[in-house]
N, C-alpha and C positions, 0 to 999 in steps of 0.2 A: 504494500500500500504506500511506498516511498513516495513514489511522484503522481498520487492519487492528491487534486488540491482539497482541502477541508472551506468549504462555505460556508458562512455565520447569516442568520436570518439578516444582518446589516447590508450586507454585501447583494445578497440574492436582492434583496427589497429594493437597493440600485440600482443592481444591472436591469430587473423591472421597471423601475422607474425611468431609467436612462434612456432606455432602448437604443442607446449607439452600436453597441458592442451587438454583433448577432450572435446567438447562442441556442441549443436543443434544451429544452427543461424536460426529462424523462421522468414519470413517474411509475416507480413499477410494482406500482400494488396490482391485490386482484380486484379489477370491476367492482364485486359489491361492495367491497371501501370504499372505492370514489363515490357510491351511493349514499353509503350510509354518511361517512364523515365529509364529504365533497374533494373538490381538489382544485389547484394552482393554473387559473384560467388560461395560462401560457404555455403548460404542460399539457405532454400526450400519453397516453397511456402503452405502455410496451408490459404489461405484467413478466417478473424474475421467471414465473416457470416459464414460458416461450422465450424470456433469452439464452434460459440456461438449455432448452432445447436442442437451440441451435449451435449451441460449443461446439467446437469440433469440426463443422462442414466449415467449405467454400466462404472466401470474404464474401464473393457475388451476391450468393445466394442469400446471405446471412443481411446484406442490405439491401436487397429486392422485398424479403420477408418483412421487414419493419419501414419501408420506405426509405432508406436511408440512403438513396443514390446520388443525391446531393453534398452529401457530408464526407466531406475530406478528410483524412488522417490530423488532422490536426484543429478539425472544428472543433468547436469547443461545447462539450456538450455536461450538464450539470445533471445528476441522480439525486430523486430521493426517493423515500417510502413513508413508512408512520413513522418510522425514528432513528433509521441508519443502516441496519443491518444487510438489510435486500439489495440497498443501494449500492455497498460497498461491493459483495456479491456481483451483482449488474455489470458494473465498472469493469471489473475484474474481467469479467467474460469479454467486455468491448475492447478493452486493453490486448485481449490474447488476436483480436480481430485488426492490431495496430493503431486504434483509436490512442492518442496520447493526452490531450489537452481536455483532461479529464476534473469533474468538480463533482464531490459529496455535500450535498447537504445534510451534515449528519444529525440536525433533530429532527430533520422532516417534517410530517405534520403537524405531530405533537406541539413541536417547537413553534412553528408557523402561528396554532392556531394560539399558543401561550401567549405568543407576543403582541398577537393581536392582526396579523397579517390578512388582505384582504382575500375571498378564494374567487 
């Protein structure tokens, strides 16, 4: 998790607000969370079990699967979940697919929703 970056709700709440910087918000719960707790109106939804699916196959394939034909090895793409875990997880899988310019947001929603962040 060396070169995995840690995002603070400060940070993410900027780059939101900013919008200079383009960047992927992946969230990778499963569905009925975004249901039940909601979610991060700039994030898309990739749930951890389908990425962890795809470990192992083809880069092609692996961003045909999640749309991801746009994003370069070095986009910048930011993960979370409800509190870190999945995300880090997630990462980890994109990392082995060359993705580098990688960000956790490691309270997720928990944190989001503590601090009062809009969804």
């Amino acid at each position: 998790m060396d070169d995995l970056k840690l995002i603070t709700f400060e940070s993410l709440q900027e780059l939101l607000r900013r919008k200079k910087e383009t960047f992927l918000l992946i969230d990778v719960r499963n569905p009925g969370e975004l249901e039940k707790h909601g979610k991060l109106k700039e994030s898309i939804n990739i749930p951890l079990k389908e990425i962890k699916s795809m470990a192992g196959g083809g880069k092609a394939e692996f961003k045909e699967k999640f749309n991801l034909k746009k994003q370069e090895e070095d986009s910048h793409i930011i993960f979370h979940c409800r509190s870190g875990p999945r995300a880090i997880s997630a990462a980890l899988v994109f990392k082995t697919f060359g993705f580098h310019n990688i960000g956790i947001y490691s309270g997720g929603m928990l944190d989001w929703v503590a601090y009062g962040g809009q969804e």
